[in-house]
N, C-alpha and C positions, 0 to 999 in steps of 0.2 A: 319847413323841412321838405324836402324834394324828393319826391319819388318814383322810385326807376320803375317802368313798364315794363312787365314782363310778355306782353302781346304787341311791342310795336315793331317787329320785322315786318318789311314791304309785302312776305309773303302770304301776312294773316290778314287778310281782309274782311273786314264787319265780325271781328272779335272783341269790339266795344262791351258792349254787351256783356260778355264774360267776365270780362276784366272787371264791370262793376259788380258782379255776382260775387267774383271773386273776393272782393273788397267787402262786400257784406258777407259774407263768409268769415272774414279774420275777423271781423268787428263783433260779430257771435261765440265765436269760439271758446272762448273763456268763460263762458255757461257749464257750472258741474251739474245744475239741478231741472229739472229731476234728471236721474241716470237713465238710458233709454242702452237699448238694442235695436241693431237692425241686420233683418234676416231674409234669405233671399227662401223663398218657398218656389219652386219650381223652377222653368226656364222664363218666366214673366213675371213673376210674384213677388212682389217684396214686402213686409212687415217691418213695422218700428212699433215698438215697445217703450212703454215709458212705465217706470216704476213709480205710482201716486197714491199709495196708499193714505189712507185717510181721507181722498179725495171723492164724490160723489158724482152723480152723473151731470147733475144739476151746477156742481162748481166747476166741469170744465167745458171747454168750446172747443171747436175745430174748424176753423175758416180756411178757405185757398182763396189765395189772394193775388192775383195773377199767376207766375210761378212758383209762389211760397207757400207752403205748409205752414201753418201758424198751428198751434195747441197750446191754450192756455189754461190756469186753474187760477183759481179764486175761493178759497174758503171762506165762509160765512162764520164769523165770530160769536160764539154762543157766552150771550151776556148772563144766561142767569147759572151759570155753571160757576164755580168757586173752586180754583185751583190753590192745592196747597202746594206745588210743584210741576212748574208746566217746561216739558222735554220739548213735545211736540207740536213745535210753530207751527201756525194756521198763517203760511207764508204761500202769496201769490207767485205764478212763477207764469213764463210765455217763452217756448222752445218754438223753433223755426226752421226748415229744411228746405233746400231750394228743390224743386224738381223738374227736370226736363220737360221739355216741350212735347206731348204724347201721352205722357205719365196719368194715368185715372185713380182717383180716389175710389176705393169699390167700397169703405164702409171701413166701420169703427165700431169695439165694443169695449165694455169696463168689466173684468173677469178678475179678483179676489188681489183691487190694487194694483192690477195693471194694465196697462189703456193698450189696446192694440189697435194699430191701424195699416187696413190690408192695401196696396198699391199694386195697380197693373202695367207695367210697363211694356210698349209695344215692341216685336222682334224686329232688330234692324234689317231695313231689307238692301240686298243687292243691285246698286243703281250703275248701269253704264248707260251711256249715252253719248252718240255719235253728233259732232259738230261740222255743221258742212262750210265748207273753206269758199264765199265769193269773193269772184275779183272784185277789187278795190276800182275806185271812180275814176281813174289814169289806164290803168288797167284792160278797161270794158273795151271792146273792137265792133265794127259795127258788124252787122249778120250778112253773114257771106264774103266774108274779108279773110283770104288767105296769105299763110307766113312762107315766105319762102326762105328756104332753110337751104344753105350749099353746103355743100359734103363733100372732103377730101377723102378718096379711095386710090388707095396704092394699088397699079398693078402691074 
């Protein structure tokens, strides 16, 4: 199956990169569990919440792994327990978020089932910058080489 790029106009240059984020992006997507939030706390702040109840401190991880946010759980199956009715699976799970380039992990706690984890994003700053225009190798005249320039004046 062939698939169309949505980043191949002449004008986007070294948006490779994205495109394959992008891609790992849909290929995640279809993850319901666990259910998470994310909240922006200030003008830099962001939080994601993951709802893990049942989950301990011990059964989950948090790596960054280049760009990615990984958070996984893993319950430990308790063999001498005899269930006469088991609801709630002791089900592995690995949620992933891609984050910009900037973006700091400031920490992670586990609060009554649900995992928060704080993020700092830096404020984008205002970049101008001036290109200076050299003549080209055709161009170049030697120093001290004047143009003469003729000039039609009516009078």
């Amino acid at each position: 199956m062939t698939r169309i790029s949505l980043l191949n106009s002449p004008f986007l240059l070294g948006f490779e990169q994205v495109e394959r984020t992008l891609d790992r992006i849909a290929k995640t997507s279809g993850e319901g569990y666990p259910p998470y939030n994310i909240e922006q706390l200030g003008d830099d702040g962001l939080r994601i919440t993951l709802a893990v109840a049942g989950f301990t401190r011990d059964d989950l991880s948090i790596q960054l792994e280049d760009n990615q946010l990984v958070i996984r759980g893993k319950q430990q199956d308790d063999q001498a327990r005899i269930y006469l009715h088991r609801g709630i699976a002791a089900r592995q799970f690995q949620r992933s978020f891609v984050l910009v380039d900037g973006i700091e992990v400031i920490g992670a706690d586990l609060d009554n089932g649900l995992l928060h984890v704080d993020l700092k994003r830096p404020l984008p700053e205002s970049r101008v910058r001036t290109i200076e225009i050299k003549p080209g190798a055709k161009a170049k005249r030697p120093a001290g080489s004047t143009i003469a320039v003729e000039t039609d004046k009516a009078k």
